[in-house]
N, C-alpha and C positions, 0 to 999 in steps of 0.2 A: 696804116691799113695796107698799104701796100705792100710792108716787111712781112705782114701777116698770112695774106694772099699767097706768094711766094713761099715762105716758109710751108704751107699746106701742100703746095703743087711739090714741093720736095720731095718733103716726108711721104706723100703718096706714089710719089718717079722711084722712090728709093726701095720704097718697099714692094713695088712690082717685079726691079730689077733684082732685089734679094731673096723672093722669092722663087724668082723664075731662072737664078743664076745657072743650076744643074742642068738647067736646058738649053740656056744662052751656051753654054759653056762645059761644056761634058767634061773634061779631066776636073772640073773643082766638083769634090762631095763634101758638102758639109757637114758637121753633124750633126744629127737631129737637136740636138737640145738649143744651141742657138735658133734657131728657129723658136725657139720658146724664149731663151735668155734677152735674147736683143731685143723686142718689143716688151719684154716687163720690167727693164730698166729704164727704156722709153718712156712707158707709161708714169715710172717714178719719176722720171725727169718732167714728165707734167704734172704732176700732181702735189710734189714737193714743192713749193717755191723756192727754199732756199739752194735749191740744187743747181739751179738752172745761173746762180749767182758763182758758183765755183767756176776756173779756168777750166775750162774741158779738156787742154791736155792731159789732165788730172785722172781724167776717166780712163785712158789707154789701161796703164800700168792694171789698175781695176780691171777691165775688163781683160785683159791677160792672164792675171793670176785665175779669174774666173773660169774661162775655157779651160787652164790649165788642171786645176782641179777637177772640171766636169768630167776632160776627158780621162782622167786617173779615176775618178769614181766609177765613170761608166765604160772603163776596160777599154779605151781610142789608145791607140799608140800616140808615142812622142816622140819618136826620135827617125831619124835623117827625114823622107821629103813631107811625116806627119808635123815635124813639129811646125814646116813652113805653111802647113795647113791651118795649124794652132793658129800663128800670124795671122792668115787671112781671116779666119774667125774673130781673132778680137779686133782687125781693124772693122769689121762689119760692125759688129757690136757697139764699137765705138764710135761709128760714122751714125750708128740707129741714134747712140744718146747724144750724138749733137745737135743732129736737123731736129732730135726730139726739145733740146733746150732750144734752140733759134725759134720756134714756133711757139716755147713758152715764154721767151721773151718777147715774140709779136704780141703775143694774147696781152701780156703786163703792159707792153706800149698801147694798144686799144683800150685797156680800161682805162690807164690814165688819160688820154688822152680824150674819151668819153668825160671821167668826173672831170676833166678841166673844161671841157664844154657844157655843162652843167654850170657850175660856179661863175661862167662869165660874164654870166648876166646877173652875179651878186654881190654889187661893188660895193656894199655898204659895210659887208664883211671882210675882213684882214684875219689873217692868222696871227696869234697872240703876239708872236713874235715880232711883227713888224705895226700892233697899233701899243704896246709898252713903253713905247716912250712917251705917247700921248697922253698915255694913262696918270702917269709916273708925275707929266707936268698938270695935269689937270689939277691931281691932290696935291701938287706942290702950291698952285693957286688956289685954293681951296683952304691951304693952312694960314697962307699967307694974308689973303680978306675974311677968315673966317667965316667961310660959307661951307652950306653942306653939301656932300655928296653923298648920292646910293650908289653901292654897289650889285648888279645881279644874276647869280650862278644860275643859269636855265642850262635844264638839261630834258632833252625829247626824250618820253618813254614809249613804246608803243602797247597801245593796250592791248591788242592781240597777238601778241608775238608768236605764240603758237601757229597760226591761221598764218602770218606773215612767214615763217619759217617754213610752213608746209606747201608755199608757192614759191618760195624761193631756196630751193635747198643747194644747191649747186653754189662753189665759191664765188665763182666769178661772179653771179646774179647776187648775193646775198652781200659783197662787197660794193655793188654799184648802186641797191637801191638804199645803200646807210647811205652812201654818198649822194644821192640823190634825194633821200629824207631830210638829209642835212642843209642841201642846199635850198628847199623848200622851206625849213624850220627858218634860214637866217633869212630868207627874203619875208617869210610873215614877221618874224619877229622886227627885223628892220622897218618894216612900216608903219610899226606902232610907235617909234621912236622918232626922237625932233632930231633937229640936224645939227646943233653942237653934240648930242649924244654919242657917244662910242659903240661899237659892236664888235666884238672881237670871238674867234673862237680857239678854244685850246682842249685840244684831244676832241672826245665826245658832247664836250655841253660847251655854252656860251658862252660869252662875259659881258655884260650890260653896265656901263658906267654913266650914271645918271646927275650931273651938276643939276645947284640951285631945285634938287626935290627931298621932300622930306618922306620919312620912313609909310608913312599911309599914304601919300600919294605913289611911292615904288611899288609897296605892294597890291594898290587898285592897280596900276599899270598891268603888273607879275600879270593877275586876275584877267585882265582884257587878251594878253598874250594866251594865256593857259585860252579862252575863251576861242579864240580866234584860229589856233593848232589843232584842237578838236573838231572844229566845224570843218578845216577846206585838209585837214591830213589824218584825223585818226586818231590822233595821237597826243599823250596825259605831257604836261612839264610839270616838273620838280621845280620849288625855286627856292635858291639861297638867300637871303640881303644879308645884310652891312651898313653902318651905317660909320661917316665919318663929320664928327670926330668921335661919339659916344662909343663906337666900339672899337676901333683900330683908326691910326694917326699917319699909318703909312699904304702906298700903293699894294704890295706884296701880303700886307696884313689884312688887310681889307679885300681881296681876293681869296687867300686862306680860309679867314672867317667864314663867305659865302660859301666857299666849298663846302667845307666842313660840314656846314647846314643842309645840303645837295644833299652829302653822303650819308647823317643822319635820317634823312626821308628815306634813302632809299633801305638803307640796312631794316627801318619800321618796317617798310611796308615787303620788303623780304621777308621776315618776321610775324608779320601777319599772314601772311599768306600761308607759311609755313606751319604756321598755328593752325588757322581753317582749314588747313587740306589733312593735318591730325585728329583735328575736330569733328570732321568727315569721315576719315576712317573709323574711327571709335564709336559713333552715333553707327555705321553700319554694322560694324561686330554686337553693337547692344541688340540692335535690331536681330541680327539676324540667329544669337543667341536665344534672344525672346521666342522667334518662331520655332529655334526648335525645341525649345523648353513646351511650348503650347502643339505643337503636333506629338507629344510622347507625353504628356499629358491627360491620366485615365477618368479626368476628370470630363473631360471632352469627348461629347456621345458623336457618332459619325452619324451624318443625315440619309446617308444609305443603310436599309435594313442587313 
């Protein structure tokens, strides 16, 4: 928060003094176009992400040839005390797309540092990464006394995505409330689970590893989770199973499998959708065909004389 603060008061200190430099400072004339140049690269440098990840010495040379250019375009001299001009112009420029990246690297330290305040209170959940091995020995005992496990690929959909996307449209906001749906989906779903249970999540959806249950008690389970995300978040789950041994014999297969199953739902019901909103246009064109087949129509007396 702090980097972030700071970085604001910068960009704002800097951009008073670059504006007001002709005044602070009568022998520098800029030229007009940096005044345009330096704050639209700025802006890229906020609004790119991946920009603000590049070394910024990087940007000099860029902004040099840039000025260099403008001022050939728009007839500036370059040579003896113009070109030391050119100089001061691109270190401006360049000084714009730093403080412009230091501030998008606050904003990236804030959100993270937001979704990790979020998740802290959801210790149930690990990143796939680090509950894999658990997984790995669970089905390893599982082969070894011949007991079964579910596996289950939950994944949050939101049923109104539209309405959620027309109040969140801005990156920052639209990356912090997945994070924040997220961390609401593994604390419901966590509480529906016993505590030799696993919870894991990888990318966008879940992973449920469920010892000593059989394939109808997972999927009543799936059912009370789906039941439970609906009431206190909004929001529909997909769910994959697996079962071991009947369908896959190893850790990695039995995750696959569920996905697999995840992705199958979802491609349907893409599919569907796609269908009814064709189905929809087509039922309007017959209609609206119909009416004007029936207004040009001399069969149809007009009820005014």
């Amino acid at each position: 928060m702090t980097r972030l603060h700071l970085s604001i008061l910068a960009l704002f200190s800097w951009f008073f003094v670059f504006y007001n430099v002709e005044r602070l400072y009568a022998p520098v004339n800029l030229a007009s176009f940096v005044y345009l140049l330096a704050p639209a690269l700025g802006m890229a440098m906020l609004c790119v992400p991946r920009m603000h990840r590049v070394p910024t010495y990087w940007y000099f040379p860029i902004a040099l040839v840039a000025v260099v250019i403008l001022r050939y375009v728009f007839n500036y001299r370059l040579d003896g005390t113009a070109f030391s001009l050119a100089l001061t112009e691109s270190l401006a420029t360049w000084l714009t797309i730093w403080l412009s990246g230091q501030l998008a690297k606050g904003i990236e330290e804030y959100r993270d540092a937001a979704a990790t305040a979020i998740f802290n209170h959801v210790s149930d959940c690990r990143p796939f990464e680090q509950a894999q091995s658990d997984i790995v020995r669970e089905v390893r005992r599982a082969r070894q006394f011949d007991r079964p496990i579910a596996v289950l690929a939950l994944n949050p959909t939101a049923e109104d995505g539209a309405a959620t996307l027309d109040r969140f449209t801005e990156e920052f906001k639209t990356a912090l409330l997945k994070q924040y749906v997220s961390a609401r989906a593994a604390e419901c779903l966590g509480n529906q689970l016993k505590q030799h249970d696993i919870l894991t999540q990888s990318g966008d959806q879940f992973i449920a590893l469920l010892p000593e249950i059989s394939r109808q008690d997972g999927l009543r389970l799936a059912e009370q989770m789906r039941e439970q995300l609906r009431r206190q978040l909004g929001v529909d789950l997909q769910v994959g199973i697996s079962m071991f041994p009947e369908d896959e014999i190893t850790a990695i297969g039995l995750i696959e499998r569920a996905e697999a199953d995840v992705k199958e739902l979802l491609d349907t019901a893409a599919t569907a959708s796609q269908d009814a909103a064709q189905h929809a246009c087509d039922n309007a064109d017959d209609v609206a065909k119909a009416m004007g087949r029936q207004g040009h129509d001399p069969k149809v007396e007009s009820v005014f004389p």
